[in-house]
RODO-2510 file (C-alpha; in nm, 4 decimals, decimal comma):
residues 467
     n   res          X          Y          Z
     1     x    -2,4209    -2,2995     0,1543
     2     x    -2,3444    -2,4920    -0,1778
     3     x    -1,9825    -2,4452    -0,2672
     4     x    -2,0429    -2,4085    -0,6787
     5     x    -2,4183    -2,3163    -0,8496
     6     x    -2,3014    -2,1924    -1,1822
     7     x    -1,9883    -2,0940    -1,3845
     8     x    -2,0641    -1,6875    -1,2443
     9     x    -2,0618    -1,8092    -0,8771
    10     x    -1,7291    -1,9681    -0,8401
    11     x    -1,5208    -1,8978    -0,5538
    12     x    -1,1645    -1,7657    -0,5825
    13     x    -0,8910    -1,8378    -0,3116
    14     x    -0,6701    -1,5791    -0,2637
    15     x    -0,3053    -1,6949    -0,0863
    16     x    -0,1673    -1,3469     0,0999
    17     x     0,1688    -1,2495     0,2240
    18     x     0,2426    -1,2309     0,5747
    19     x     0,3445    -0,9043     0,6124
    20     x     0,2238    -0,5449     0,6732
    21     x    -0,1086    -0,7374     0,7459
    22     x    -0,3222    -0,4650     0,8227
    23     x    -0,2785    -0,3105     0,4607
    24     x    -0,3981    -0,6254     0,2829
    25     x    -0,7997    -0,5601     0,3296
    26     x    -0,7897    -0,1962     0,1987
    27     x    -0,5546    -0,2704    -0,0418
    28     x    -0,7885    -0,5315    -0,1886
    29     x    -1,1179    -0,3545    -0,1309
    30     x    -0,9768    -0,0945    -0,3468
    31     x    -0,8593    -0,2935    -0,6373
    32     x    -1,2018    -0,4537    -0,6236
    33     x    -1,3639    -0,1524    -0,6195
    34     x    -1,1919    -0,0245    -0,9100
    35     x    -1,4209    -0,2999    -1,0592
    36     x    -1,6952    -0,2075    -0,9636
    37     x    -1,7086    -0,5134    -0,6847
    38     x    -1,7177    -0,5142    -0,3153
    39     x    -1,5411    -0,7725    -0,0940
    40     x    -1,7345    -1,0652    -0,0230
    41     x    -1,5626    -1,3470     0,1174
    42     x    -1,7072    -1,6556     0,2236
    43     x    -1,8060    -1,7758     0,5587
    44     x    -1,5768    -1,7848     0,8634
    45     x    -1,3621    -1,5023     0,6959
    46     x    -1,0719    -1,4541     0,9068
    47     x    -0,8386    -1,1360     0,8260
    48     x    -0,5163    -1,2481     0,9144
    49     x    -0,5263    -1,5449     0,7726
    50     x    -0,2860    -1,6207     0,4991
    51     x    -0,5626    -1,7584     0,2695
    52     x    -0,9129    -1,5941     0,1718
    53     x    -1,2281    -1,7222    -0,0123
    54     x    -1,3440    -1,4604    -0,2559
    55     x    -1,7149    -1,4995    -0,3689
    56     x    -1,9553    -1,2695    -0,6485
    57     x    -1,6304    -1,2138    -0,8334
    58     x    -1,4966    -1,3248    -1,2301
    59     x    -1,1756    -1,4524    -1,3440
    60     x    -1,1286    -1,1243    -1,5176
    61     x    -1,1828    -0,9484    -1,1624
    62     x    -0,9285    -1,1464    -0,9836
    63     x    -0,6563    -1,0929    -1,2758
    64     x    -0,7182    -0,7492    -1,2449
    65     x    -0,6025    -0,7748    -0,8779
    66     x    -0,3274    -0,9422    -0,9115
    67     x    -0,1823    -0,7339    -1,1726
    68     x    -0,1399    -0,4579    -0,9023
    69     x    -0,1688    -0,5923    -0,5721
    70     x     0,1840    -0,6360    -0,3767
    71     x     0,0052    -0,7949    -0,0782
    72     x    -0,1229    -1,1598    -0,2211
    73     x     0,0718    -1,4181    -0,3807
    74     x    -0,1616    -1,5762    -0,5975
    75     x    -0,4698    -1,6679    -0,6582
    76     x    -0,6472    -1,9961    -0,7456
    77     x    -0,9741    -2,1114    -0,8373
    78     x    -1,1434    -2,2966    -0,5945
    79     x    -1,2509    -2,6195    -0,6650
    80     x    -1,2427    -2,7834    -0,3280
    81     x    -1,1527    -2,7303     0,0631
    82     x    -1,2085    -2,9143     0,3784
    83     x    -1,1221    -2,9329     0,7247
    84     x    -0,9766    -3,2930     0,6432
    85     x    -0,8640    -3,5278     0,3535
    86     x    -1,1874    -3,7009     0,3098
    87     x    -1,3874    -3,3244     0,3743
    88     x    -1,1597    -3,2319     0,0790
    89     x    -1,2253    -3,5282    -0,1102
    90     x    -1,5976    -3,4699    -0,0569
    91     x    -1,6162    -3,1400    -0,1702
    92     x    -1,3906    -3,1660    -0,4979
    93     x    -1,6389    -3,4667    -0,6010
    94     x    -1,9191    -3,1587    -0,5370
    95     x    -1,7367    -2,9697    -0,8133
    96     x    -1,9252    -2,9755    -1,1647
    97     x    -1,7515    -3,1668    -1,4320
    98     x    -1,8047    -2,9489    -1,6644
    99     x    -1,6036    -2,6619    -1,5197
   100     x    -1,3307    -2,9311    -1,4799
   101     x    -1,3737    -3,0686    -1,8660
   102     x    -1,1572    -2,7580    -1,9917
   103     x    -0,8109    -2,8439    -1,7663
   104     x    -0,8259    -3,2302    -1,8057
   105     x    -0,8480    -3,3214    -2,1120
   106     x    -0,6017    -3,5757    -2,2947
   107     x    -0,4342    -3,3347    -2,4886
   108     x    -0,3747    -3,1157    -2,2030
   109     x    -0,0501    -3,1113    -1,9305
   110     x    -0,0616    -3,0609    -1,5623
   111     x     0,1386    -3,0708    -1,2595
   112     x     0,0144    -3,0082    -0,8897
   113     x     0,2238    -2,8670    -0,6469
   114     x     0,1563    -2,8597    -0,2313
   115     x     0,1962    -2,5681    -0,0475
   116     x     0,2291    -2,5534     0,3379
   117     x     0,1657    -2,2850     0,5697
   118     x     0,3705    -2,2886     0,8651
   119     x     0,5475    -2,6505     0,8407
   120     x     0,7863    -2,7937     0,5933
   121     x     0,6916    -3,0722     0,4246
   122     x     0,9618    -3,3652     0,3240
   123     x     0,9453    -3,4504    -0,0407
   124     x     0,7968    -3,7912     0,0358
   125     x     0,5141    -3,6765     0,2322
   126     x     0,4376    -3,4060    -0,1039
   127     x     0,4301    -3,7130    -0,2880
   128     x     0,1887    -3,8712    -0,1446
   129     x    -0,0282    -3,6301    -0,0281
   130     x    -0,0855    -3,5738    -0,4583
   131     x    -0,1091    -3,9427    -0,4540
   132     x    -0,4162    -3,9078    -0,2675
   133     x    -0,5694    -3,7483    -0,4977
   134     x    -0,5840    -4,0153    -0,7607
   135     x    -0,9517    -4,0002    -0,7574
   136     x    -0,9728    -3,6537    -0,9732
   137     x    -1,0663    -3,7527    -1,3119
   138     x    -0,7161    -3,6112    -1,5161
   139     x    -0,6365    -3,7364    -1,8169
   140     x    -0,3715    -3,5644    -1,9869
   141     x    -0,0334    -3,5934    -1,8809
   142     x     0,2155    -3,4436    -1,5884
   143     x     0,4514    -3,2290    -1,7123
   144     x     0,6842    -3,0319    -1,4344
   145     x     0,8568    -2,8150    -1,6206
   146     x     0,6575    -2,6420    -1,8112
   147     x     0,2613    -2,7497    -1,7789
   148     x    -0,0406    -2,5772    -1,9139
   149     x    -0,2143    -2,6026    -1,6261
   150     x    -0,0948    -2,5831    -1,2870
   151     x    -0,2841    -2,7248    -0,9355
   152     x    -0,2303    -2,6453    -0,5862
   153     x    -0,3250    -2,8374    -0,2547
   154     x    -0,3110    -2,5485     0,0102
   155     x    -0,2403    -2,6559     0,3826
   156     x    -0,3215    -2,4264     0,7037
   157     x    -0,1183    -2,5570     0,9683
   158     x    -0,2079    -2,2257     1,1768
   159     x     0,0127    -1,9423     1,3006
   160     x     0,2133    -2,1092     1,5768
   161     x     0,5629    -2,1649     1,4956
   162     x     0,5701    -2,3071     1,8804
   163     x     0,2387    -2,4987     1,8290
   164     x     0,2583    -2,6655     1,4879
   165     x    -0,0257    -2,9952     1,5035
   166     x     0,0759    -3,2681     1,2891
   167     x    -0,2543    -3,1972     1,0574
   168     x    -0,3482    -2,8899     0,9064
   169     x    -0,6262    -2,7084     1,0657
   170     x    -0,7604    -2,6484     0,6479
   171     x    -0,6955    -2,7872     0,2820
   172     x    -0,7706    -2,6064    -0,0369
   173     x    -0,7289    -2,7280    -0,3823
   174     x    -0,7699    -2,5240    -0,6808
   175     x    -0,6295    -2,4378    -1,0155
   176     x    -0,3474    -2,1464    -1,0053
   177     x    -0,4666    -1,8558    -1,2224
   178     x    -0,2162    -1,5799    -1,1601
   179     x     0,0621    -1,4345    -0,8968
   180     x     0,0682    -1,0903    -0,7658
   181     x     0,3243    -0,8231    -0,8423
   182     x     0,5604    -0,8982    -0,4911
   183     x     0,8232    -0,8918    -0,7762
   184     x     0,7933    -0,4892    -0,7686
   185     x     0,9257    -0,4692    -0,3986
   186     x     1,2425    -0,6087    -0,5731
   187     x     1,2498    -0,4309    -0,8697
   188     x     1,1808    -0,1039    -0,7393
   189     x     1,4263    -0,1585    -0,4504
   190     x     1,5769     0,1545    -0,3322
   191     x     1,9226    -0,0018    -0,2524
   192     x     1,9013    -0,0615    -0,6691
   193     x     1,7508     0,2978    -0,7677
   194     x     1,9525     0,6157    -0,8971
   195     x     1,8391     0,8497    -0,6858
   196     x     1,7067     0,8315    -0,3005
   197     x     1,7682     0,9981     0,0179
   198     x     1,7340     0,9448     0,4059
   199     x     1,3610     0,8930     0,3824
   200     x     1,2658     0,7216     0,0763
   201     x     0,9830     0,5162     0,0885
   202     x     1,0117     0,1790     0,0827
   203     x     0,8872     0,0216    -0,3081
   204     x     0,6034    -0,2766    -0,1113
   205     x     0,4701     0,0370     0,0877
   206     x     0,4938     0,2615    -0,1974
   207     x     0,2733     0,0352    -0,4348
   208     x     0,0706    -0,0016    -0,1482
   209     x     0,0115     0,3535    -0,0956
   210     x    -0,0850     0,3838    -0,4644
   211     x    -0,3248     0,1098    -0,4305
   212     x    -0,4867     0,2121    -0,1563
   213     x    -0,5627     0,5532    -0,3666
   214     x    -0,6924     0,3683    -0,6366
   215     x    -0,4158     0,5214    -0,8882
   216     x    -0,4867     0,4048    -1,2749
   217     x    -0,4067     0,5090    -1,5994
   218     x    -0,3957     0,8660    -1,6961
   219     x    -0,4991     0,9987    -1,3444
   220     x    -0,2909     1,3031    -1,2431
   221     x    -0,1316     1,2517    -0,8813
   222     x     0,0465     1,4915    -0,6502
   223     x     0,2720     1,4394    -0,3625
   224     x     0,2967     1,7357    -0,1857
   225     x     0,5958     1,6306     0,0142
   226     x     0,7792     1,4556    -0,2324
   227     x     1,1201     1,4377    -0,1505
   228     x     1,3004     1,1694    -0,3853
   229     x     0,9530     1,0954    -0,5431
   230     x     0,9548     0,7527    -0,4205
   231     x     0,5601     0,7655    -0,4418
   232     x     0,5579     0,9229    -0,8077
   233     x     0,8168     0,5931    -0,8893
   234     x     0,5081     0,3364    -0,7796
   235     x     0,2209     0,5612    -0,9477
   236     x     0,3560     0,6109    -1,2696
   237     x     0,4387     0,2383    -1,2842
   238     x     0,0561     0,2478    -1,3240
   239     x     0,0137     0,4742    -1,5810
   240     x    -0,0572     0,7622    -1,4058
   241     x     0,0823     1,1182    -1,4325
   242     x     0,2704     1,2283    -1,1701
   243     x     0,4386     1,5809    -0,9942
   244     x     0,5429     1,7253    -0,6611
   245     x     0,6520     1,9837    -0,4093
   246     x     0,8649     2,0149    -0,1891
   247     x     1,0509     2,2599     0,0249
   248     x     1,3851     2,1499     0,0113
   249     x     1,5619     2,3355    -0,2911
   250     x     1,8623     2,0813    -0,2475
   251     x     1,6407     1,7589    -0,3015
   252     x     1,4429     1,8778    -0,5658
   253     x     1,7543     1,9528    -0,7408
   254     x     1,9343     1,6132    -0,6913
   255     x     2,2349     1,8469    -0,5213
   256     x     2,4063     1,8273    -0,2134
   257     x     2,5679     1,5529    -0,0211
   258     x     2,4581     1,2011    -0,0723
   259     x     2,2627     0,9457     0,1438
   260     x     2,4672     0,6597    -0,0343
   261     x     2,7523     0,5140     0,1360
   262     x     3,0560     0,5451     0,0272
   263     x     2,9365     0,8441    -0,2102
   264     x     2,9998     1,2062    -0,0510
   265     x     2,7929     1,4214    -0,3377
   266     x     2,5104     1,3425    -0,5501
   267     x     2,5876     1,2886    -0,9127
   268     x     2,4817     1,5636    -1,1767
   269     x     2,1963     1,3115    -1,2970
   270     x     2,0417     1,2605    -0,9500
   271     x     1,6810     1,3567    -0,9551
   272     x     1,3198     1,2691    -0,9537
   273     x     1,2972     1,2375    -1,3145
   274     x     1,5820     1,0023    -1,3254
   275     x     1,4238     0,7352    -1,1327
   276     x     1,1596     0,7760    -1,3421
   277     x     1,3019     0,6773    -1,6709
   278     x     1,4972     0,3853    -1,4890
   279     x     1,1813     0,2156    -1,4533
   280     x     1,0731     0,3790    -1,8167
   281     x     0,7190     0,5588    -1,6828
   282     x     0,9559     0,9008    -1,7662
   283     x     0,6600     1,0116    -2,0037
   284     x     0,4722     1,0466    -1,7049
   285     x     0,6510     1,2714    -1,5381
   286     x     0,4617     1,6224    -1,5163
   287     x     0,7136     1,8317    -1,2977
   288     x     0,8425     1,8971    -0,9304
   289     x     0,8407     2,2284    -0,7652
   290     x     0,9707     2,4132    -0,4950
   291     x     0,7307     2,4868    -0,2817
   292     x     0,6290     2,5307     0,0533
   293     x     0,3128     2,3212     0,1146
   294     x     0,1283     2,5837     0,3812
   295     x     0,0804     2,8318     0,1023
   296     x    -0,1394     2,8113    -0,1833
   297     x    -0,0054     2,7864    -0,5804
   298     x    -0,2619     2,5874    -0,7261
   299     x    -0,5685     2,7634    -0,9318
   300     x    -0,9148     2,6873    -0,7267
   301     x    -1,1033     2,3514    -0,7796
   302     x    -1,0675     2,0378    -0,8451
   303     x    -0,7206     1,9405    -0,9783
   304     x    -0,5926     1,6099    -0,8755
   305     x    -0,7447     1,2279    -0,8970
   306     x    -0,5357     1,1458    -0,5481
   307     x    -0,2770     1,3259    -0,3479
   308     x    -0,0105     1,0431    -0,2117
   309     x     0,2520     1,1751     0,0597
   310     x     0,4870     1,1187     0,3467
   311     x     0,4621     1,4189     0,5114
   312     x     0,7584     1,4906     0,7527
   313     x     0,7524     1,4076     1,1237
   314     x     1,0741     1,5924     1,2382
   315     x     1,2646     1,2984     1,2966
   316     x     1,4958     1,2444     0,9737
   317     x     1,3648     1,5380     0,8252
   318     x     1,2695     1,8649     1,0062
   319     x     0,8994     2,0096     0,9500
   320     x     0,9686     2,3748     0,8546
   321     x     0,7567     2,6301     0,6661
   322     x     0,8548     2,9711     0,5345
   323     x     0,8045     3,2349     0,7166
   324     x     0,8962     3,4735     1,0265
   325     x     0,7743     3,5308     1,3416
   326     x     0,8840     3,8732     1,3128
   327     x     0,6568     4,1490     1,1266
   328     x     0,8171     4,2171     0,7979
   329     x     0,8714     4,5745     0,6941
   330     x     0,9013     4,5038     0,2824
   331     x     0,6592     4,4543     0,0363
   332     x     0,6826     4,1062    -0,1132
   333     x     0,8543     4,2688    -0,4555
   334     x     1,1540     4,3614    -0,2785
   335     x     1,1996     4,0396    -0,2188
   336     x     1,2283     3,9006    -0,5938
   337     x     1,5823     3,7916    -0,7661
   338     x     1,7902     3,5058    -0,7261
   339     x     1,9735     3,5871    -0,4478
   340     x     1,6941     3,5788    -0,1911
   341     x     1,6852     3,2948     0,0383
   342     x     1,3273     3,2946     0,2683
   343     x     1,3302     3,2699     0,6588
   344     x     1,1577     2,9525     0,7531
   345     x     0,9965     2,8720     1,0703
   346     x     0,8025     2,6047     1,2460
   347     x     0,5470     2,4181     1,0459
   348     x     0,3763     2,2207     1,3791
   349     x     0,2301     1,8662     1,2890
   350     x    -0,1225     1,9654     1,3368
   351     x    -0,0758     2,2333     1,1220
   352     x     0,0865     2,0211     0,8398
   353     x    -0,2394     1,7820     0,8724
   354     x    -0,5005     2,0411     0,8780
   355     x    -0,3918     2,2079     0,5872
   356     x    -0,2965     1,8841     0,3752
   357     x    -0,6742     1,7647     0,4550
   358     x    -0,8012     2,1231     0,3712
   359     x    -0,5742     2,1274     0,0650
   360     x    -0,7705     1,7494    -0,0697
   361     x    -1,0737     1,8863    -0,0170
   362     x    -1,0404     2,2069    -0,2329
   363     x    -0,8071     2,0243    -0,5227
   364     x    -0,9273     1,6705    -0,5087
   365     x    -1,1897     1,6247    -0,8121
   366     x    -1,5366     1,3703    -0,6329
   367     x    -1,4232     1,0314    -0,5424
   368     x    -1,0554     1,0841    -0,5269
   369     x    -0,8298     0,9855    -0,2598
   370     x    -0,6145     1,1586    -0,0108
   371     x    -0,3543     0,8844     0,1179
   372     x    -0,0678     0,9971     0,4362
   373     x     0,1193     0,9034     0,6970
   374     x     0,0208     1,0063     1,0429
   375     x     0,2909     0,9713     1,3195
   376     x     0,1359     0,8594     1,6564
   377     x     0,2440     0,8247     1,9763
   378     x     0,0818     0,4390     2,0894
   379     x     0,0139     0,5378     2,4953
   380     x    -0,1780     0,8169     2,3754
   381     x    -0,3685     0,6930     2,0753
   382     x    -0,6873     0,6837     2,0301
   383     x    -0,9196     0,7061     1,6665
   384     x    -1,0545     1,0579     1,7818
   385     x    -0,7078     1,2257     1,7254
   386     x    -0,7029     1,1181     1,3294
   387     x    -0,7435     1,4503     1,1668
   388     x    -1,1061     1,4718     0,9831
   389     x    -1,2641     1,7241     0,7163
   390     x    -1,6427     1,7695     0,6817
   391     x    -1,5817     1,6783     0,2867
   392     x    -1,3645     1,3700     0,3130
   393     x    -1,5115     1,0396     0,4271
   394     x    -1,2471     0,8080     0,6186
   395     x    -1,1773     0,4877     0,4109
   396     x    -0,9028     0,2934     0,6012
   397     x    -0,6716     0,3722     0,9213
   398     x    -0,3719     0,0690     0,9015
   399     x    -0,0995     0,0911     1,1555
   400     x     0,2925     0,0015     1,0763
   401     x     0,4590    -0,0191     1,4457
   402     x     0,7670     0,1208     1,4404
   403     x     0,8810     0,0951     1,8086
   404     x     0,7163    -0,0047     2,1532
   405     x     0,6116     0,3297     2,1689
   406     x     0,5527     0,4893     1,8282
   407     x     0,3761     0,4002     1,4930
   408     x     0,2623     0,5383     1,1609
   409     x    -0,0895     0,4972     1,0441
   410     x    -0,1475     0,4865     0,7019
   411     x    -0,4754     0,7199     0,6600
   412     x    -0,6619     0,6735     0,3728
   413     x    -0,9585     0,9593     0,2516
   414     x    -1,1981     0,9984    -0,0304
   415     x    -1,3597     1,3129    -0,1141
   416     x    -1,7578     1,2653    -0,1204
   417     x    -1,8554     1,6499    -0,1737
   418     x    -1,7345     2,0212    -0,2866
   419     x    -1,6575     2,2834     0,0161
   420     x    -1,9214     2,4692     0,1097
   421     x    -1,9908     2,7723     0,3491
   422     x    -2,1295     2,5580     0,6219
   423     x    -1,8123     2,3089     0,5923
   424     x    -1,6195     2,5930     0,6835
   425     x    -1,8326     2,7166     0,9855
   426     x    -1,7855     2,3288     1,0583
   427     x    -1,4084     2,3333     1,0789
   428     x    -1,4065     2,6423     1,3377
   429     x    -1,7374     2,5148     1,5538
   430     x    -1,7446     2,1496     1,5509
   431     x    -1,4505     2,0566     1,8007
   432     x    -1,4474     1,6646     1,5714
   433     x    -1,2446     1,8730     1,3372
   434     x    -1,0200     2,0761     1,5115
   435     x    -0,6405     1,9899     1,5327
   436     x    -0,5305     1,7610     1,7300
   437     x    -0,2483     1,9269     1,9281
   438     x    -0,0812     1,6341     2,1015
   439     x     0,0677     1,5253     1,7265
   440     x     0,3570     1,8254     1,8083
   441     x     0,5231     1,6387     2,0538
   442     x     0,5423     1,3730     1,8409
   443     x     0,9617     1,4556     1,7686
   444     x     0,9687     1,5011     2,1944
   445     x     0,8120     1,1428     2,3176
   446     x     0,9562     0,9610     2,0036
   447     x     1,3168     1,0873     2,1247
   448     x     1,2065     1,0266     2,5005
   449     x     1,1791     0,6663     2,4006
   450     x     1,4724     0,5835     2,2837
   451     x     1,6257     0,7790     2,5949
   452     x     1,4409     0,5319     2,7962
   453     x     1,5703     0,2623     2,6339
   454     x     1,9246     0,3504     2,7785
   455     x     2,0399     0,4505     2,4338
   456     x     2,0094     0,0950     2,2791
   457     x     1,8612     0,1194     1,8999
   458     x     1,5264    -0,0247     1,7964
   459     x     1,5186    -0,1880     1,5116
   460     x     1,2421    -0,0530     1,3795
   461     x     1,2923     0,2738     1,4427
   462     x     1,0907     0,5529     1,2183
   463     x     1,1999     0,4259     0,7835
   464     x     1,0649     0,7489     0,6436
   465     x     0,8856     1,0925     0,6708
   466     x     0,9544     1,2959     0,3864
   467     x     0,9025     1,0976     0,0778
***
């Protein structure tokens, strides 16, 4: 197949971080298809490579992408690639001089870097592998420090830190167009933000989250759990308007002790809205309730353009509804004023997931996304136990280990159609949709885990479930 035909079928390399690798596809499918585009990469696509060849995409497109994406570095367009130098060589003679005219003119400044994938380069051997390319037709002048244009020569060297070969396995050369926004995980650190708790949400898989639900400007977007609002931080950042429940009086209130070291209570300006106007998106804060998430406060139909959450796994954070399992002898009027505090009770894990899924279905306007974390249990995993709805097509299913034993799985859901009777005959009959009970034992075999692991730590044990 013909590397270049016209100016509308140029290919687009796309350089992606190495980590939480199973989030990059979605992530990009659904920044492309807030473009209207699909993902079409090029031959030999590999998915955990580091570097990707984009094709039936515009410049425009793949700015658009990496003003939101948190999982790719940059991206370049492609004017060349090869298994070896003179493959390379061969295929940026292929490239149409025209499409080159615009970068090399006289006038112009340039510099090319080299970028290696899994080996470090000395400066010499940089220098002469942009030597090499002497034979590209440039005829303005190299300036370093601050160029017009900037080129890259991309090496593969593989993914072998034991195995490195002395050449790479793949070159790419291309003209940088743009970085991604990895400068958010930063930013938006939670060691830097006013107000967090025990299970705020990392800022990468926050943004992530957000991307994955297609968030944009002026969409409303609800977190059911919210907890410190971690996820209404990274959707507001993209313009979208943002509230929350959650059951914990104390959190939504920013009072109580404080998850800070060093800091026994939390400060009379610790709240959701807070963080908010640290990163100035404050106008986009709607309002957090209290509210328990098993019972219904919204108005019928279709509220919300995505419902983002961590919902809690009884780990850092118990999983508790209110209620009693006791029959209650007062009418729900004797129980107003300020001074009554309501009984909670168990709120199982299949329970939380069947009514979060039957909650997007009813309050989720066509084409919006439900996006959650769903604890699992590795030895027992399998895709049947992924909680389904007759109304909500599956998008993506990405795993984040967290131990030998246990991992999250970021679900992602889009809702195709209204509820209807039958849906609900389809919930009770169709045994696809019923709840999968083994996710209550979830607290049990994580904990049993770590008991087998005579009491040592993991290191990666369970980050959030709350927020």
């Amino acid at each position: 197949m013909a590397l270049h035909c016209s100016r509308a079928c140029r290919q687009y390399l796309l350089h992606l971080a190495q980590d939480n690798i199973e989030f990059r596809l979605p992530e990009i499918k659904a920044l492309l298809s807030l473009r209207g585009k699909q993902f079409c990469p090029a031959e030999n696509f590999k998915e955990r490579s580091p570097f990707w060849v984009l094709n039936n995409v515009s410049e425009d497109d793949v700015l658009s992408i990496m003003g939101r994406t948190v999982c790719a570095k940059s991206v370049f367009e492609l004017w060349g690639h090869g298994r070896t130098p003179s493959e390379l060589q061969a295929s940026l003679q292929k490239y149409p001089t025209d499409d080159m005219a615009p970068f090399i003119q006289k006038e112009s400044t340039y510099k090319i870097n080299v970028y290696t994938f899994n080996k470090t380069l000395v400066f010499k051997d940089r220098i002469k592998k942009i030597d090499a390319l002497e034979f590209l037709p440039f005829q303005g002048k190299v300036n370093l420090k601050n160029p017009e244009h900037i080129f890259c020569l991309l090496e593969d060297y593989g993914s072998d830190p034991n195995n490195i070969p002395d050449e790479p396995f793949y070159v790419y050369f291309g003209r940088w167009i743009a970085d991604g926004q990895r400068v958010l995980i930063r930013s938006h650190s939670v060691k830097t933000r006013h107000f967090i708790g025990n299970t705020s949400m990392d800022a990468g898989l926050s943004f992530i989250m957000a991307n994955h639900a297609r968030v944009k400007a002026h969409d409303l977007v609800f977190d059911p759990f919210v907890g410190t609002g971690s996820l209404l931080v990274a959707c507001s950042h993209f313009g979208a308007y943002v509230c929350g429940t959650d059951i914990d009086y104390n959190t939504i209130h920013g009072i109580g002790k404080a998850s800070r070291k060093n800091q026994k209570w939390r400060g009379p300006d610790e709240n959701i809205r807070a963080n908010l106007r640290q990163y100035e998106t404050e106008k986009f804060y709607v309002d957090v309730l209290v509210s328990d998430s098993s019972k219904a406060i919204w108005r019928q139909g279709p509220l919300f353009d995505a419902i983002i959450t961590d919902p809690p796994y009884g780990i850092r954070e118990s999983t508790r509804r209110t209620g009693s399992q006791k029959e209650s002898s007062k009418s729900a009027e004797d129980f107003g004023g300020e001074s009554h505090v309501p009984v909670s009770m168990a709120y199982h894990l299949s329970d939380i997931f069947s009514d979060l899924l039957s909650f997007a279905a009813h309050c989720l306007v066509i084409g919006g996304r439900l996006v959650y974390w769903l604890p699992v249990y590795r030895p027992e995993y399998r895709e049947e136990i992924v909680p389904l709805h007759p109304c909500l097509r599956l998008v993506s299913n990405c795993e984040q280990t967290l131990s030998s034993h246990t991992s999250r799985r970021l679900i992602t859901m889009e809702k195709m159609k209204e509820v209807e009777d039958s849906d609900k005959q389809a919930l009770v009959l169709e045994s696809r949709f019923s709840p999968y009970q083994g996710h209550n034992a979830f607290r049990e075999k994580y904990f049993s885990g770590i008991t087998k692991r005579s009491g040592k730590s993991d290191g990666s044990t369970l980050v959030n479930g709350s927020d």
